[in-house]
The first five atom37 places (N, CA, C, CB, O) and aatype in JSON, in Angstrom:
{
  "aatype": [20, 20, 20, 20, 20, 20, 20, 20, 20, 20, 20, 20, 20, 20, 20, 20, 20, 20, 20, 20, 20, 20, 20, 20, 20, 20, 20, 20, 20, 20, 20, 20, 20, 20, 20, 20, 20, 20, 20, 20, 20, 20, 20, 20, 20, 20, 20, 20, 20, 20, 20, 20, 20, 20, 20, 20, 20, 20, 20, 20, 20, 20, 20, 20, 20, 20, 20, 20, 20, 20, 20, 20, 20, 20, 20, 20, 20, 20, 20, 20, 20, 20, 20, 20, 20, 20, 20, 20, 20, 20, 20, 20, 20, 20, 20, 20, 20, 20, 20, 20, 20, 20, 20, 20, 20, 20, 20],
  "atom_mask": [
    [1, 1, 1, 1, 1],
    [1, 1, 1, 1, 1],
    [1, 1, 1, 1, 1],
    [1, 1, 1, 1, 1],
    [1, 1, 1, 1, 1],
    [1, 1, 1, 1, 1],
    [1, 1, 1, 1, 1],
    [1, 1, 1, 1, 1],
    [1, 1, 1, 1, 1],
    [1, 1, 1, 1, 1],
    [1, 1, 1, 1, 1],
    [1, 1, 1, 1, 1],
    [1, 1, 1, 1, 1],
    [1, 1, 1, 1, 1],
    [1, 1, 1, 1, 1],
    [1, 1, 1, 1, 1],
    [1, 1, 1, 1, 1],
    [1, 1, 1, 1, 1],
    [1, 1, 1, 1, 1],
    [1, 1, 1, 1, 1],
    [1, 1, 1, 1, 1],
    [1, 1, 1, 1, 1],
    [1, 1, 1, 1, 1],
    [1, 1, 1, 1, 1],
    [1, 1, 1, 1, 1],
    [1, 1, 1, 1, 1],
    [1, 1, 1, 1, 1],
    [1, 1, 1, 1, 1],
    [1, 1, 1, 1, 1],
    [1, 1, 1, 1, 1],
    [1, 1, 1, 1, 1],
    [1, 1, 1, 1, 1],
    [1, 1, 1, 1, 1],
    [1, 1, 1, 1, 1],
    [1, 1, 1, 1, 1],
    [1, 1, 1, 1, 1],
    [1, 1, 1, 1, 1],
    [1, 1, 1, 1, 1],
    [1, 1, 1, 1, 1],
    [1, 1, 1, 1, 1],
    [1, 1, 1, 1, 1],
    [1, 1, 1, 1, 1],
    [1, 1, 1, 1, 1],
    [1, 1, 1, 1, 1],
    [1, 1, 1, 1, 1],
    [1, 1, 1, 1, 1],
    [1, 1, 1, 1, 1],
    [1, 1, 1, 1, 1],
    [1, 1, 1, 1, 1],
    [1, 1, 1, 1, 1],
    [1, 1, 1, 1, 1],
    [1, 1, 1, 1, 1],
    [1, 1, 1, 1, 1],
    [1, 1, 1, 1, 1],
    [1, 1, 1, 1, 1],
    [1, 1, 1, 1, 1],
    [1, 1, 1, 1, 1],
    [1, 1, 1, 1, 1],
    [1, 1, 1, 1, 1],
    [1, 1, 1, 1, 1],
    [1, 1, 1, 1, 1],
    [1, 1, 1, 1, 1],
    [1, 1, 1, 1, 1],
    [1, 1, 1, 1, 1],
    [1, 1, 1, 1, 1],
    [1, 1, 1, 1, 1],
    [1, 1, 1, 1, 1],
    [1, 1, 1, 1, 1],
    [1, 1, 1, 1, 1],
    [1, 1, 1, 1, 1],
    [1, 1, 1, 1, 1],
    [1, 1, 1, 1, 1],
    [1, 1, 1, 1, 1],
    [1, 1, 1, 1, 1],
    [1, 1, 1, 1, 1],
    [1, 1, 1, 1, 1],
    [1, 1, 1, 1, 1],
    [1, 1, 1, 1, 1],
    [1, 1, 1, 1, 1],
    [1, 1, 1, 1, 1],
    [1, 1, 1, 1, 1],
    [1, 1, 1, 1, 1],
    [1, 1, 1, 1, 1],
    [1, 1, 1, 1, 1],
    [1, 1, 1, 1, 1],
    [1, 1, 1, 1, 1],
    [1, 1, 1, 1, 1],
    [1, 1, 1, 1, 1],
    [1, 1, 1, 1, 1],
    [1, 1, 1, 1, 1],
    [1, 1, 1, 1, 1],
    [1, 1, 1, 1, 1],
    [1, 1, 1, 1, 1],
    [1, 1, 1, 1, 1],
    [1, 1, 1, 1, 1],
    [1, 1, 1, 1, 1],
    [1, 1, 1, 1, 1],
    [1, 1, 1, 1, 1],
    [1, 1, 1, 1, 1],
    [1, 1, 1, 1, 1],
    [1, 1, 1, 1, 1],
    [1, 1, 1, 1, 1],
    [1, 1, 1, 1, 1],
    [1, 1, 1, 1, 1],
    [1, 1, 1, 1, 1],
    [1, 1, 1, 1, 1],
    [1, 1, 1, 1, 1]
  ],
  "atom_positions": [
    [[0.83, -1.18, 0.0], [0.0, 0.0, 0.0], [0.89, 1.25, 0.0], [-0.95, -0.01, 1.21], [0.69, 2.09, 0.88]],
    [[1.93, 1.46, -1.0], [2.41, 2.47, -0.85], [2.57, 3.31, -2.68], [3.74, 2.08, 0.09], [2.3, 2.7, -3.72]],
    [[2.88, 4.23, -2.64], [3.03, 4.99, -4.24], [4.23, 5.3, -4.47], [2.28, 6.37, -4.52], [4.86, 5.34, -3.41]],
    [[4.99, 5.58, -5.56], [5.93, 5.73, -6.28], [5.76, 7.18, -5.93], [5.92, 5.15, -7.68], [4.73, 7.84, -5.87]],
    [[7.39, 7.62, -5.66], [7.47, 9.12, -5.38], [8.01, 9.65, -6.94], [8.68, 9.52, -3.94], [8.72, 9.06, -7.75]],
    [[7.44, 10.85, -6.99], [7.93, 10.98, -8.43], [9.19, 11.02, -8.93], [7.53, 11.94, -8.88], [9.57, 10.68, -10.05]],
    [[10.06, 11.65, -7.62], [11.67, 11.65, -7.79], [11.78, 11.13, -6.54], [12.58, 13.11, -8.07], [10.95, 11.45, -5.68]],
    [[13.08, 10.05, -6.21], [13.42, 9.36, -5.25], [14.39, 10.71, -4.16], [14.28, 7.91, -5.95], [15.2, 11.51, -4.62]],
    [[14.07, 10.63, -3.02], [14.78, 11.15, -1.91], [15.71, 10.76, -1.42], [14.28, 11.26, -1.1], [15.48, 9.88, -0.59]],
    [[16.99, 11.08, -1.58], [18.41, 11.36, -0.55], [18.08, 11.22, 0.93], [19.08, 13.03, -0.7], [17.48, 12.14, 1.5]],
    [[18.52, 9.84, 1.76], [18.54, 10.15, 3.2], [20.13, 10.01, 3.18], [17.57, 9.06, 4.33], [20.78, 9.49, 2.27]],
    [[20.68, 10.6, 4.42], [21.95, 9.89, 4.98], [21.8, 9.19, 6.04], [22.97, 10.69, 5.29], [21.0, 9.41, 6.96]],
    [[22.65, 8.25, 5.92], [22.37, 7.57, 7.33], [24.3, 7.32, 8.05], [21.25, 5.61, 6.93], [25.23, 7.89, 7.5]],
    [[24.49, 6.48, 9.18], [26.0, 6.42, 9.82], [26.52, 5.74, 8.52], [26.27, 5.43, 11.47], [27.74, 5.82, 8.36]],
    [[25.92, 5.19, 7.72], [26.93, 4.07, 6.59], [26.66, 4.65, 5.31], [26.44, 2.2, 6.47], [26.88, 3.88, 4.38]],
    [[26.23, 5.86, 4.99], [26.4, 6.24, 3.68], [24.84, 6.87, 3.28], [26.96, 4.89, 2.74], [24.22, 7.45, 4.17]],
    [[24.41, 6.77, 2.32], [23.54, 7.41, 1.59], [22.81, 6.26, 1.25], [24.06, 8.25, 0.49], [23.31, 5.16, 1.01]],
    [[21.18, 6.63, 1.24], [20.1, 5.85, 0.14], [18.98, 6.84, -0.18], [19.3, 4.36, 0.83], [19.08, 8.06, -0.1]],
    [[17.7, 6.02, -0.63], [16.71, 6.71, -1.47], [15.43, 6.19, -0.76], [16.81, 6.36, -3.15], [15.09, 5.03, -0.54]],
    [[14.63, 7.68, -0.39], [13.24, 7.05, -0.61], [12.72, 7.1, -1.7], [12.34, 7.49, 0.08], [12.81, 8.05, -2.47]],
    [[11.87, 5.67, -1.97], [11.37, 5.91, -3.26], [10.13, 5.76, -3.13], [11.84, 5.15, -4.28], [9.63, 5.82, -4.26]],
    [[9.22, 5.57, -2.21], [7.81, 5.42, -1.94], [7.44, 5.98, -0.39], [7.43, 3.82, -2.14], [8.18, 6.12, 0.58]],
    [[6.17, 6.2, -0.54], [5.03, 6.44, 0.68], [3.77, 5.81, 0.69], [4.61, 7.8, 0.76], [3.08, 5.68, -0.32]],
    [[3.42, 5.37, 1.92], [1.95, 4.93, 2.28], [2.19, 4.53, 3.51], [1.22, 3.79, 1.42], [2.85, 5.05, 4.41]],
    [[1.4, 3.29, 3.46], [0.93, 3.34, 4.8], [1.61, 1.28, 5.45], [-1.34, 3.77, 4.68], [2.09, 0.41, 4.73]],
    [[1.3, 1.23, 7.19], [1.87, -0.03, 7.09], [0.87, -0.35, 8.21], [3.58, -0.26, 7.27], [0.54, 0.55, 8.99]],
    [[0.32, -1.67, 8.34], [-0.38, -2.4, 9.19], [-0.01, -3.27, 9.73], [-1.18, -2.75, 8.87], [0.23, -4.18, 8.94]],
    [[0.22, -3.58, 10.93], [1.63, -4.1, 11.98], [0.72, -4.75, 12.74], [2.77, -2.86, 12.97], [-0.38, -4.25, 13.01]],
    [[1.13, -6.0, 13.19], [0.25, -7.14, 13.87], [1.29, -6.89, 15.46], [0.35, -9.16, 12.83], [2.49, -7.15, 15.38]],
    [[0.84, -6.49, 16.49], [2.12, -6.87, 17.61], [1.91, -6.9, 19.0], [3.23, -5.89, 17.56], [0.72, -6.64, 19.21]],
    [[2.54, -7.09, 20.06], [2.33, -7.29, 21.24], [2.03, -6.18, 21.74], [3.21, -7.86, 21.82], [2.72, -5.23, 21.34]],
    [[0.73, -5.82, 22.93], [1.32, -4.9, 23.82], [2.19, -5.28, 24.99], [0.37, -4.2, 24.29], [3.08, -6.12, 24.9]],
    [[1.91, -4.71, 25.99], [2.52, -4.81, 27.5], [1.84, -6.22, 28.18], [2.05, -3.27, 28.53], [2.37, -7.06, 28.9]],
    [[0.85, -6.15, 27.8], [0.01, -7.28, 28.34], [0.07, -8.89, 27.35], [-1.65, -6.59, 28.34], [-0.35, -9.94, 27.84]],
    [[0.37, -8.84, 26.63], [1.04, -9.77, 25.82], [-0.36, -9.93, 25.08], [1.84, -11.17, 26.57], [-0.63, -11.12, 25.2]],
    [[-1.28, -9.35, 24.44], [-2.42, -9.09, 23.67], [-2.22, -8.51, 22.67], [-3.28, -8.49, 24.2], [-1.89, -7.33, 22.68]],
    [[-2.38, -9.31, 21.36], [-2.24, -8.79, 20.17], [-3.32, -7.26, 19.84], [-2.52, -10.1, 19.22], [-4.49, -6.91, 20.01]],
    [[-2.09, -6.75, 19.29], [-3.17, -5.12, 18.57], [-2.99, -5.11, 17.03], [-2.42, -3.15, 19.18], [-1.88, -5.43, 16.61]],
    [[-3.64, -4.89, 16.44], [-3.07, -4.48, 15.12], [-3.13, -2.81, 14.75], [-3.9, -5.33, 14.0], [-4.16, -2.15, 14.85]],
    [[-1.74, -2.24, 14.26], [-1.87, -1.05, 14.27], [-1.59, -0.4, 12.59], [-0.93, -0.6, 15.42], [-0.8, -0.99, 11.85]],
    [[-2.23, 0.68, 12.19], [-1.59, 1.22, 10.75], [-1.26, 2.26, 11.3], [-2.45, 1.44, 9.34], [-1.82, 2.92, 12.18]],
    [[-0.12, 2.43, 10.64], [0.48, 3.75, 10.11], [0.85, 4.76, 8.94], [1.2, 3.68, 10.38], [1.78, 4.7, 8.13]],
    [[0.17, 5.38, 9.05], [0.43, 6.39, 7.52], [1.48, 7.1, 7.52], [-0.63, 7.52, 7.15], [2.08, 7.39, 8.56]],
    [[1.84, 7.46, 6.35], [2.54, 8.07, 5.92], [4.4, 7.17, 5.84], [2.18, 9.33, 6.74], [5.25, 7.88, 5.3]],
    [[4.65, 6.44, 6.09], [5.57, 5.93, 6.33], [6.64, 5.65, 4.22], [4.85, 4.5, 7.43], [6.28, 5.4, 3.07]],
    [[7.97, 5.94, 4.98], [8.79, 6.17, 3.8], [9.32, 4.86, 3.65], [9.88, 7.3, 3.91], [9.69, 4.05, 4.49]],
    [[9.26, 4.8, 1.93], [9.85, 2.87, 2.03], [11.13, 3.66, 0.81], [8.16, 0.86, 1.04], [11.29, 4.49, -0.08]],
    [[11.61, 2.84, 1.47], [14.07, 2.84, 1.16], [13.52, 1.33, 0.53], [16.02, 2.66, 3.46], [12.74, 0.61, 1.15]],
    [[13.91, 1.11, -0.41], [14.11, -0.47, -0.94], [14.92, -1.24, -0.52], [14.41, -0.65, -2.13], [14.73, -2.45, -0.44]],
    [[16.23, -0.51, -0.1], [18.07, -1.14, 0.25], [17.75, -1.28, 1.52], [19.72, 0.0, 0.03], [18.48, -2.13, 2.03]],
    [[16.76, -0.67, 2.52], [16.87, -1.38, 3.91], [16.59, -2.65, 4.04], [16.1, -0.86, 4.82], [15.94, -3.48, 3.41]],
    [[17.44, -2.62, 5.31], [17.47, -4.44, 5.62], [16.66, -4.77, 6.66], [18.96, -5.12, 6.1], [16.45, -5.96, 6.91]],
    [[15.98, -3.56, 7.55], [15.0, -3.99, 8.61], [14.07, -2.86, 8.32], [15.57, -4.11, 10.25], [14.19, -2.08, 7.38]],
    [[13.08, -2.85, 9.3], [12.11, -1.67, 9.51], [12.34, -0.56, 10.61], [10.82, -2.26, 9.81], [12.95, -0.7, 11.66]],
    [[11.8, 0.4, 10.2], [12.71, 1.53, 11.13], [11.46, 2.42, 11.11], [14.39, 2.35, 10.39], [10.68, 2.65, 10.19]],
    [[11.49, 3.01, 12.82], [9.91, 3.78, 12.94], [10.83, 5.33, 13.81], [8.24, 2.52, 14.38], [11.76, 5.36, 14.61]],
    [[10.09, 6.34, 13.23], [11.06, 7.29, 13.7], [10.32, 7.71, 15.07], [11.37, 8.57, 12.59], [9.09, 7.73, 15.13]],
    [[10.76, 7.9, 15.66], [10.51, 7.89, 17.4], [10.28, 9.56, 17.44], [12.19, 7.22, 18.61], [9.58, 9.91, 18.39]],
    [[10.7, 10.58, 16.62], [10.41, 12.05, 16.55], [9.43, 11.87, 15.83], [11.4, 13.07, 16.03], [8.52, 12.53, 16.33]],
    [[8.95, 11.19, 14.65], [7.73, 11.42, 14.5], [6.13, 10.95, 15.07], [7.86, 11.27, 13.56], [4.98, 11.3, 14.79]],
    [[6.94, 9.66, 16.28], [5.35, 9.82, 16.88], [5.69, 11.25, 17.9], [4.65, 8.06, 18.02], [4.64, 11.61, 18.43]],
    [[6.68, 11.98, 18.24], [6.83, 12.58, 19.52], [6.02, 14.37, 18.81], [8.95, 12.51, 20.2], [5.58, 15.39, 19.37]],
    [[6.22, 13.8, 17.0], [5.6, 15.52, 16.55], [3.71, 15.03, 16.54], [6.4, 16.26, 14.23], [2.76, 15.81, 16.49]],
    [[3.7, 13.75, 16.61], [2.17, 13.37, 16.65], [1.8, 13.89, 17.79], [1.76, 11.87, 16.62], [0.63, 14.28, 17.75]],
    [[2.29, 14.05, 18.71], [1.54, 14.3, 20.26], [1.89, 13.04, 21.0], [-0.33, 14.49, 20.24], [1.89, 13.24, 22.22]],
    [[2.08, 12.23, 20.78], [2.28, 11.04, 21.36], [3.17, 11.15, 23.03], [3.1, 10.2, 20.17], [4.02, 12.05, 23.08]],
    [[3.02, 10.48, 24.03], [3.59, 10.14, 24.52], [4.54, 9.34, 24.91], [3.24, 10.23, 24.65], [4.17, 8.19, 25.13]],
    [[6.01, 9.63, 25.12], [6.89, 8.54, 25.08], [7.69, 8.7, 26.67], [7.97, 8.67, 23.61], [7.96, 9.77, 27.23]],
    [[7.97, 7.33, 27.17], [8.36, 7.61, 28.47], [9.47, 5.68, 28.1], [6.59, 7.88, 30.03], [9.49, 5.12, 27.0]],
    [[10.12, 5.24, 29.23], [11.44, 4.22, 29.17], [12.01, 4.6, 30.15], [12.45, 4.21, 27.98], [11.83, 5.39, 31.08]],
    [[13.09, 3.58, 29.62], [14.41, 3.57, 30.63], [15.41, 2.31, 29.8], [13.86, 3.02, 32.61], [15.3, 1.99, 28.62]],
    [[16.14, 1.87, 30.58], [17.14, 1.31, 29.65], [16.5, -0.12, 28.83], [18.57, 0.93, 30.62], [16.9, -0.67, 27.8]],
    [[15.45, -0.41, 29.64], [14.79, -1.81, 28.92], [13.55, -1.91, 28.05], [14.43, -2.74, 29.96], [13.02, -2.87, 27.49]],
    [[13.11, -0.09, 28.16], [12.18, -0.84, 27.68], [11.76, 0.84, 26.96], [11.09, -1.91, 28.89], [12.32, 1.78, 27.53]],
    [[10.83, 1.17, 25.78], [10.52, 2.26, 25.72], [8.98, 2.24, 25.6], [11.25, 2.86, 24.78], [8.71, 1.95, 24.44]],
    [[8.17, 2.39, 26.15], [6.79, 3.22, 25.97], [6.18, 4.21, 25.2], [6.6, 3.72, 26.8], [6.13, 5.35, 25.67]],
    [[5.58, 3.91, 23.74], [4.69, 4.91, 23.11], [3.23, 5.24, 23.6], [4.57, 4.51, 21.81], [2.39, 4.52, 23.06]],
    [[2.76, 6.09, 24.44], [1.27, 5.83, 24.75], [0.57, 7.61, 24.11], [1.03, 5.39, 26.92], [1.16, 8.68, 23.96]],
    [[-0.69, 7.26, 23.9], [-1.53, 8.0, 23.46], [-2.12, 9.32, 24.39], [-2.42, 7.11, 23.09], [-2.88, 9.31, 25.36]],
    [[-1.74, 9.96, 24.01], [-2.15, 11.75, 24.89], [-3.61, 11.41, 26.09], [-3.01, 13.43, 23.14], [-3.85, 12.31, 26.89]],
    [[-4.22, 10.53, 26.12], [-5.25, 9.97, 26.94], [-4.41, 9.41, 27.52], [-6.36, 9.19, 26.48], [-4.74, 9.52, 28.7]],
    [[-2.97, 8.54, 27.44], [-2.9, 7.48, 28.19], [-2.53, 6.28, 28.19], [-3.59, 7.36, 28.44], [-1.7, 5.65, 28.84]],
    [[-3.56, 5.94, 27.04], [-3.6, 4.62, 26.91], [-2.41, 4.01, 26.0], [-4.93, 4.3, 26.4], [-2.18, 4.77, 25.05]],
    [[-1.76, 3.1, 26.01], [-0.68, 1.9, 25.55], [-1.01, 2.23, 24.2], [-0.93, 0.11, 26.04], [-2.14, 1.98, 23.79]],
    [[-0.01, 2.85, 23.32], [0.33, 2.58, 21.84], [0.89, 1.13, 20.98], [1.32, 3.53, 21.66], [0.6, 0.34, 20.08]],
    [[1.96, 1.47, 22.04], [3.28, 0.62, 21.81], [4.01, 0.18, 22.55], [4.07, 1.05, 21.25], [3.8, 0.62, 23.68]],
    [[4.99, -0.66, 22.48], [5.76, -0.89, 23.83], [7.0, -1.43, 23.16], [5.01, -1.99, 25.03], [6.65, -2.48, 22.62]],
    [[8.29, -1.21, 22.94], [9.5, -1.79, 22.1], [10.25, -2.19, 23.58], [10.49, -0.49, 20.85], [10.27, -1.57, 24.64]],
    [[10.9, -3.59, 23.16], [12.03, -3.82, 24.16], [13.15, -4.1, 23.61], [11.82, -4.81, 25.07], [13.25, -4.65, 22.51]],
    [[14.54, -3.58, 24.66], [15.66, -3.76, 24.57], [15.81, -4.91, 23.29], [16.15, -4.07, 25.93], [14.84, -5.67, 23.29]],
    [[16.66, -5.16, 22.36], [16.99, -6.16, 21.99], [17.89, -7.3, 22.22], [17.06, -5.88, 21.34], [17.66, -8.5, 22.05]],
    [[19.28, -6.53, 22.77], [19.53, -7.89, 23.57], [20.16, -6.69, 24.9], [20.95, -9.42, 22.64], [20.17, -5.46, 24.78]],
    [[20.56, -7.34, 25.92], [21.52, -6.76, 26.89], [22.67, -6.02, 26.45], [22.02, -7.73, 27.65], [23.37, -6.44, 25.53]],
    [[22.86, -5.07, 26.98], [23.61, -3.91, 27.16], [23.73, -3.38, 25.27], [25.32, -4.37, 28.14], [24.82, -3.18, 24.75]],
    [[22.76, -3.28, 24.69], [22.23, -2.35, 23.38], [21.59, -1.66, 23.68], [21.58, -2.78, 22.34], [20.81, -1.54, 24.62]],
    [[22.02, -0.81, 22.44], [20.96, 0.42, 22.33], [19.59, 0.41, 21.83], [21.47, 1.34, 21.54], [18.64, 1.18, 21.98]],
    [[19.82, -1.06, 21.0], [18.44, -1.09, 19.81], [17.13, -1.66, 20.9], [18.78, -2.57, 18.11], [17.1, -2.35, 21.92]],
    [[16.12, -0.96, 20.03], [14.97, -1.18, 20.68], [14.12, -1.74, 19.82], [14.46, -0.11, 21.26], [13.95, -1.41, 18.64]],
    [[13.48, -2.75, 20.54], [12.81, -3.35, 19.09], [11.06, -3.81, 19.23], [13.81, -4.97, 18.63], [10.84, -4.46, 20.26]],
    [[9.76, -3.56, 18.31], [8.99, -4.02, 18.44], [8.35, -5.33, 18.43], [8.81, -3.53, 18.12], [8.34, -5.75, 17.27]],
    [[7.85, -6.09, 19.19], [7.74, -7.38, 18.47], [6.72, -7.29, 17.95], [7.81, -8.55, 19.11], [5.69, -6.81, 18.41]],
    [[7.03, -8.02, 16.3], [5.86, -7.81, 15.47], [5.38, -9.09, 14.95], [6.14, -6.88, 14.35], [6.14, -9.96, 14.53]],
    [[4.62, -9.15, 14.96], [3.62, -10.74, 14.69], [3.64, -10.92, 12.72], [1.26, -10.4, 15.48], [3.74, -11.99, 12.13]],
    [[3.54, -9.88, 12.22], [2.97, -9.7, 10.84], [2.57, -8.49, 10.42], [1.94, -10.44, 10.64], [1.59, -7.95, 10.95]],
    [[3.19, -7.96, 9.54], [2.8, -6.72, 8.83], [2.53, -6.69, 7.41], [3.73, -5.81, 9.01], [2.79, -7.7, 6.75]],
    [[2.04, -5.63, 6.87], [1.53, -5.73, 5.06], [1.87, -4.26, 4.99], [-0.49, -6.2, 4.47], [1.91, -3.42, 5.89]],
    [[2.12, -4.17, 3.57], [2.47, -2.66, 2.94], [1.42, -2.36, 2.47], [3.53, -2.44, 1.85], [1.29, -1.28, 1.9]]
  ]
}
């Protein structure tokens, strides 16, 4: 579910340069806190072809309004009410990466 950008976009990243070449949207099957599946979409999301994982920008839920709160294990996305968005954990011990667990997603 995404469209062809008319001209591909320049990101940089720590290892060099790539391209966005599409936008839409993504529908993500995943755990919350309570170990209860949610299924969530997200719009607007930029698809890079050359990436090798999925990558959710943490400033753009924070320009949504979103709430974000953590600590070293764990990070918390929750909704301006409150309620549980998201929940990413550590990936392994003593990393930085934080990761969602995701059951199944579609473009």
């Amino acid at each position: 579910m995404f469209e062809r950008l008319p001209e591909p976009l320049p990101i940089h990243t720590a290892n060099g340069s790539i391209l966005i070449t599409g936008k839409g949207s993504v529908v993500l099957r995943h755990l919350n806190a309570c170990n209860d599946t949610v299924t969530t979409r997200i719009n607007n999301v930029f698809y890079c072809k050359d990436l090798t994982c999925q990558l959710l920008s943490l400033g753009a839920f924070l320009q949504d309004r979103f709430i974000v709160t953590g600590d070293k294990g764990f990070i918390r996305i929750n909704i301006s009410d409150g309620a549980e968005f998201m929940i990413y954990v550590l990936r392994f011990l003593d990393n930085t990466i934080f990761v969602l667990q995701i059951l199944d997603f579609t473009m």
